[in-house]
C-alpha positions in Angstrom: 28.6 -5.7 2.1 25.9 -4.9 -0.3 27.1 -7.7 -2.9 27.2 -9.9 0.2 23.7 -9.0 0.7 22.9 -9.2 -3.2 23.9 -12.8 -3.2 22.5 -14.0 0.4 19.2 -12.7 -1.5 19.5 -14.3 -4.7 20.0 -17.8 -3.1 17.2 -17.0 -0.5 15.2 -17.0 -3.8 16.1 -20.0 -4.8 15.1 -21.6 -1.8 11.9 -19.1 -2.1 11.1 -20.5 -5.8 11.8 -24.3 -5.0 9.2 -23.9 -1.9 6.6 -22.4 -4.2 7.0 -25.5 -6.2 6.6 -27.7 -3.6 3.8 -26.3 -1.5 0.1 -26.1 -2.6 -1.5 -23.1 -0.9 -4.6 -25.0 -0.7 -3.9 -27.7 1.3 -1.4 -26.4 4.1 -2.3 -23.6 6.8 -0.4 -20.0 6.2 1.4 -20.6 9.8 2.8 -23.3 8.5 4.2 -21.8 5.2 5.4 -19.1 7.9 7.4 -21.4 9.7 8.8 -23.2 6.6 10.2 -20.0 5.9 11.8 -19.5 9.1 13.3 -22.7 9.2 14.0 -23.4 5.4 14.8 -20.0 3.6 15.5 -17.4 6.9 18.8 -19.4 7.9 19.9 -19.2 4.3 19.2 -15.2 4.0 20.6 -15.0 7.5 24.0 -15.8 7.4 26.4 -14.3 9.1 24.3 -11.3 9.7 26.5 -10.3 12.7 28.5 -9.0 10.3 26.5 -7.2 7.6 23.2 -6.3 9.1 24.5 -2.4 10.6 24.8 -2.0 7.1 21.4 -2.6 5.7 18.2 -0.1 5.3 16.3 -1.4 8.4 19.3 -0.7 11.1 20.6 2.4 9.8 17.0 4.0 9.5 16.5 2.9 12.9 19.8 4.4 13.8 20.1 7.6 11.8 17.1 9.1 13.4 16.0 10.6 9.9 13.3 13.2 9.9 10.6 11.9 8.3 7.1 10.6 8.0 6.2 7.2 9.5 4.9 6.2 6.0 8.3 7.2 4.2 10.2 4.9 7.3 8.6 1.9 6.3 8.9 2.5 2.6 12.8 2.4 3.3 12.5 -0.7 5.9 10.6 -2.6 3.0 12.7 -1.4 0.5 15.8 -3.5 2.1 16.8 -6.1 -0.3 16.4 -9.1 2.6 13.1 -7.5 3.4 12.0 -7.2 -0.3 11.8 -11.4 0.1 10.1 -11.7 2.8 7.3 -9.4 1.8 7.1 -11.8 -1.6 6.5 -14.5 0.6 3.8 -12.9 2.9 2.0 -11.5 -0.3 2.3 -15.0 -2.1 1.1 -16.9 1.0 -2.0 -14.5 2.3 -2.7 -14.1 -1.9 -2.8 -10.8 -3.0 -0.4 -9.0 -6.1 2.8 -7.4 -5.3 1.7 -3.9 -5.8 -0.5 -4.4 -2.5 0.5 -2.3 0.6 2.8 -3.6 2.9 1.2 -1.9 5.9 -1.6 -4.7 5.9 0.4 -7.9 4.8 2.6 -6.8 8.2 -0.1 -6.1 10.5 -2.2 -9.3 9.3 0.5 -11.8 9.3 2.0 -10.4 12.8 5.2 -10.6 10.9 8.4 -7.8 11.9 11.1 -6.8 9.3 13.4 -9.3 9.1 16.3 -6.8 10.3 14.5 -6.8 13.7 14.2 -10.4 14.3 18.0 -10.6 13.3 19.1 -7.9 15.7 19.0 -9.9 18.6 22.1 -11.7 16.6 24.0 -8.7 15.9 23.9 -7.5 19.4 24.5 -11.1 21.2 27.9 -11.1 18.9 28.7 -7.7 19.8 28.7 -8.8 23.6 31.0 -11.7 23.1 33.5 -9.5 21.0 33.2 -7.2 23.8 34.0 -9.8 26.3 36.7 -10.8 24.4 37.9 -7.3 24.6 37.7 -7.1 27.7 39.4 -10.2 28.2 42.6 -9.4 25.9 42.1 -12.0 23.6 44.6 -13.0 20.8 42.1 -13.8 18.3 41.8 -12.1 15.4 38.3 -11.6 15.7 38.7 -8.8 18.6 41.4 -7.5 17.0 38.8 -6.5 14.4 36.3 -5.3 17.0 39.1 -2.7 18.4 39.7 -1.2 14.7 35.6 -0.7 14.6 35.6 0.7 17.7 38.9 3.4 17.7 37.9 4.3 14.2 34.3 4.8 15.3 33.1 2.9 11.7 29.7 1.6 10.7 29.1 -1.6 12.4 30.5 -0.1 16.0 28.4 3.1 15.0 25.3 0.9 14.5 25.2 -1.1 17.8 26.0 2.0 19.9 23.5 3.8 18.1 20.5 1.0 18.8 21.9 0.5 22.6 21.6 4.5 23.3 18.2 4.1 21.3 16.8 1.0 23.0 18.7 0.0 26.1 20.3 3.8 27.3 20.6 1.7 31.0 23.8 -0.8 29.2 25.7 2.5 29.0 25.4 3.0 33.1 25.8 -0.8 33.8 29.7 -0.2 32.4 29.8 3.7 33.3 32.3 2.9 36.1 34.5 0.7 34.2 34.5 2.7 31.0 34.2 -0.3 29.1 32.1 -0.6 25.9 28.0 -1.3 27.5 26.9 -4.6 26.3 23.0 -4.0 25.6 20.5 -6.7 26.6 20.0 -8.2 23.0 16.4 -9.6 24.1 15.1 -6.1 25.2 16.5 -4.0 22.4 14.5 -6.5 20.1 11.6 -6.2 22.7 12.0 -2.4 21.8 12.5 -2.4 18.8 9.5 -4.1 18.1 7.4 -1.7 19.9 9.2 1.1 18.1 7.9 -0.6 14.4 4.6 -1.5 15.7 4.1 2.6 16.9 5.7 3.2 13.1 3.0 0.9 11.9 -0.1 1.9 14.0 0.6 5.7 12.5 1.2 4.6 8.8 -1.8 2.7 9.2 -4.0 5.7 10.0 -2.7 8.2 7.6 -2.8 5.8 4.9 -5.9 7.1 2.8 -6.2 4.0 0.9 -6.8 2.0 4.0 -10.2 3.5 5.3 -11.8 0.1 5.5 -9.0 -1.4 6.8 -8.3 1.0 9.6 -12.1 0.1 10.5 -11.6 -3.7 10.4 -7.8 -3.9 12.6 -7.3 -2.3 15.6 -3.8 -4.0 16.7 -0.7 -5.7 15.2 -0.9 -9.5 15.2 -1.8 -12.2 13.0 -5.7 -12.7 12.3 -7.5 -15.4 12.8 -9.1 -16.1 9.2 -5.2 -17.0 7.8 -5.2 -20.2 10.2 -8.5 -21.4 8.0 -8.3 -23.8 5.2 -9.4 -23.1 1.7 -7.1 -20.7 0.0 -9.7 -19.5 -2.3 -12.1 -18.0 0.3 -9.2 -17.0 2.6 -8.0 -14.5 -0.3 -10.9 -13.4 -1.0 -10.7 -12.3 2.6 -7.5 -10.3 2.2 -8.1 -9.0 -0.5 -11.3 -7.5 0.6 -9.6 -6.1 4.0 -6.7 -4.8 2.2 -8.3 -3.2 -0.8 -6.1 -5.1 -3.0 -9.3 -6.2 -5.2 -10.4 -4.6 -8.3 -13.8 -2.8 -6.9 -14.0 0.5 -9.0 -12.8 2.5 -5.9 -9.5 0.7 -6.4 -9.3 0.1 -10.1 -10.6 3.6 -10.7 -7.7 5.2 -8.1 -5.1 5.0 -10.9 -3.6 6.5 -14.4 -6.2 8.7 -16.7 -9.2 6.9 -15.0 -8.3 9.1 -12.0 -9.8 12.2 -13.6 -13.4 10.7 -13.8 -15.7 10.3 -10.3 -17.4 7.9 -12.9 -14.7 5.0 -12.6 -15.0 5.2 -8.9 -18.9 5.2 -9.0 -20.8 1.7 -8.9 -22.1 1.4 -12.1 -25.3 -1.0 -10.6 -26.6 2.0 -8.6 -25.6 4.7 -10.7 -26.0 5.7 -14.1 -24.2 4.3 -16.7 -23.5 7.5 -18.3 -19.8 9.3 -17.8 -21.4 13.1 -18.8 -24.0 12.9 -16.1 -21.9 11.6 -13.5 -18.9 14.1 -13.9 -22.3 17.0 -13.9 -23.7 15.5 -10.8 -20.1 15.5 -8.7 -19.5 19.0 -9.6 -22.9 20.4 -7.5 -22.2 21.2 -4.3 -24.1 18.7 -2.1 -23.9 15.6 -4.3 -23.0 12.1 -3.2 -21.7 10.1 -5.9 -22.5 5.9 -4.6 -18.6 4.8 -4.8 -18.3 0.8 -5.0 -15.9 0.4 -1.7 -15.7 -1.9 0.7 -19.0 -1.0 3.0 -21.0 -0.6 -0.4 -20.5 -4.4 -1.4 -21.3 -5.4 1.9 -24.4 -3.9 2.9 -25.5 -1.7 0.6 -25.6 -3.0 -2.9 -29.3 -4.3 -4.2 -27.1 -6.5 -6.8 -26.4 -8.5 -4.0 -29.5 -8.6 -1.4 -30.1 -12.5 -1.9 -26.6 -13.4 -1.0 -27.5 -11.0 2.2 -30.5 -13.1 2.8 -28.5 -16.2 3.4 -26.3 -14.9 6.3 -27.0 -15.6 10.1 -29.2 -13.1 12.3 -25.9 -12.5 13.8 -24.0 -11.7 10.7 -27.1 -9.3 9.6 -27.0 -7.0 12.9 -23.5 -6.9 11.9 -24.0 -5.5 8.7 -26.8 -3.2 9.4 -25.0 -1.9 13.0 -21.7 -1.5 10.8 -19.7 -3.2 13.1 -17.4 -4.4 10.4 -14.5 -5.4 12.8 -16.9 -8.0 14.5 -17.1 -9.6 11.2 -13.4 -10.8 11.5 -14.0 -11.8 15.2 -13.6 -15.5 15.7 -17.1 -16.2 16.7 -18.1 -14.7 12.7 -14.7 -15.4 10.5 -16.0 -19.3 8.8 -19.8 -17.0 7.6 -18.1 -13.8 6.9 -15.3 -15.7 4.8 -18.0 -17.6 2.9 -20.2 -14.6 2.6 -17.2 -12.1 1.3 -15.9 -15.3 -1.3 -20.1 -15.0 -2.7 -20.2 -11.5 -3.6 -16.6 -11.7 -5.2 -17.6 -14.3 -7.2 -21.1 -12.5 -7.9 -19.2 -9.5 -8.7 -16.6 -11.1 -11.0 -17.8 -13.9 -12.6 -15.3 -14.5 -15.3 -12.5 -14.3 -12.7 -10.6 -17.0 -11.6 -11.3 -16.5 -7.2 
């Protein structure tokens, strides 16, 4: 099954690669690079997943009932080769690098693990082997089903496993005629949605990295500023919200630059000097200005005039900290244009 899988993926990249030739970011709406995929490159990845999805990451880590954290869970349910492509895509479209955490790219885009969305296939072919079964049906098809089910083997093991999981009520609908329950596919997704989204909402939390994030989104579901137009601005967006830009809070997180406070400290509002600012984070009641998130947008002098430009609105905002109103519908055109200014302020040589 896993060379099945192999190959499913390496023509879903095919079709992946040919639509990043053909579509220009900039002049089509991320929805509808969304549902390009679905209807272009899902049905090619998807093919005959009846058959092999109890056999990939997302299922049996759903099934197994593994003890461990909800970060480590997600790890393995993006770490599925099918679900590897499908986070390319959603970091590609929304614009930010492939090292950026998958916990936002899901939660902005609104977008499940493809496993899910496929389960309601799996399960709606289980039923009609099972009604085959029950029927006594020559076909070779149920023959196969019987051999799964006496032998107790992985794909039988996997859809009993996500119907006592998520639909524990099939197994009393056929309790009196001891046949195999046939789960209701729709409410097992329904479930199984709720189950990821609970996974997600804890990951979230715990996840130090996103602090401004966890400010700014409250529930799963796509965001508003990805159905705007101009790619350039609405990247700057994400990138801000998921802390996938190169701020020194971020750039200063990693490899020997990890040892200094000084690579994390903006260097506009503090001294320039490494020495003092290692002495200085060492006293006990210190407070080293970091460049994050909240410093860029309403603390920095660097970039007061920018400030000045915004709406009264937009200023309360800032000054109340109310960051999440800033993605509110009512704000997300001035707060795109006003986070795309201090990115271009603060990296002028870049290429926004």
């Amino acid at each position: 099954m896993k060379l099945n899988q192999e190959q499913l993926r390496i023509k879903g990249l095919r079709a992946y690669f040919s639509l990043k030739k053909t579509v220009d970011l900039s002049s089509i709406s991320k929805e509808a690079v969304l549902k390009l995929f679905d209807a272009l490159i899902l049905p090619v990845v998807s093919y005959g997943s009846q058959v092999w999805l109890p056999y990939t990451n997302i299922l049996s880590n759903i099934c197994q009932k593994k003890t461990q954290s909800d970060k480590d869970t997600l790890s393995q349910l993006a770490n599925d080769s099918i679900e590897r492509l499908h986070l390319s895509l959603l970091k590609w479209t929304t614009g930010v690098n492939k090292r950026t955490s998958n916990i936002p790219i899901w939660g902005d885009t609104g977008r499940y693990p493809l496993g899910i969305q496929l389960s309601k296939l799996f399960l709606d072919f289980h039923n009609r082997l099972v009604l085959l079964d029950r029927k006594n049906s020559p076909q070779i098809v149920r023959h196969a089903f019987v051999e799964q089910r006496n032998l107790e083997l992985t794909w039988f093991r996997t859809s009993r496993a996500l119907t006592d999981a998520f639909d524990p009520g099939a197994i009393k609908r056929t309790i009196v005629s001891k046949n195999v329950p046939m789960p209701n596919s729709q409410l097992v997704r329904s479930r199984m949605r709720n189950w990821f989204q609970e996974k997600w909402e804890k990951a979230r939390l715990e996840n130090k990295k996103l602090t401004f994030y966890n400010e700014v989104k409250s529930s799963f579901g796509l965001e508003p500023y990805l159905s705007l137009p101009n790619h350039k601005k609405t990247r700057c967006t994400t990138w801000l919200r998921t802390s996938s830009h190169k701020l020194n809070i971020e750039t200063g997180r990693y490899g020997w630059k990890n040892s200094s406070i000084f690579y994390r400290a903006c260097h506009f509002c503090c001294s320039s000097d490494r020495i003092t600012i290692d002495l200085l984070n060492e006293l006990p009641f210190s407070d080293i200005i970091k460049e994050d998130e909240v410093h860029l947008l309403k603390e920095c002098p660097v970039y007061k005039e920018i400030r000045q430009r915004n709406s009264t609105d937009l200023h309360n905002i800032l000054t109340n900290s109310q960051f999440s109103k800033l993605f509110h519908e009512d704000y997300i055109l001035e707060t795109r244009n006003f986070v795309y200014n201090l990115f271009r302020e603060r990296f002028p040589k870049s290429k926004l």
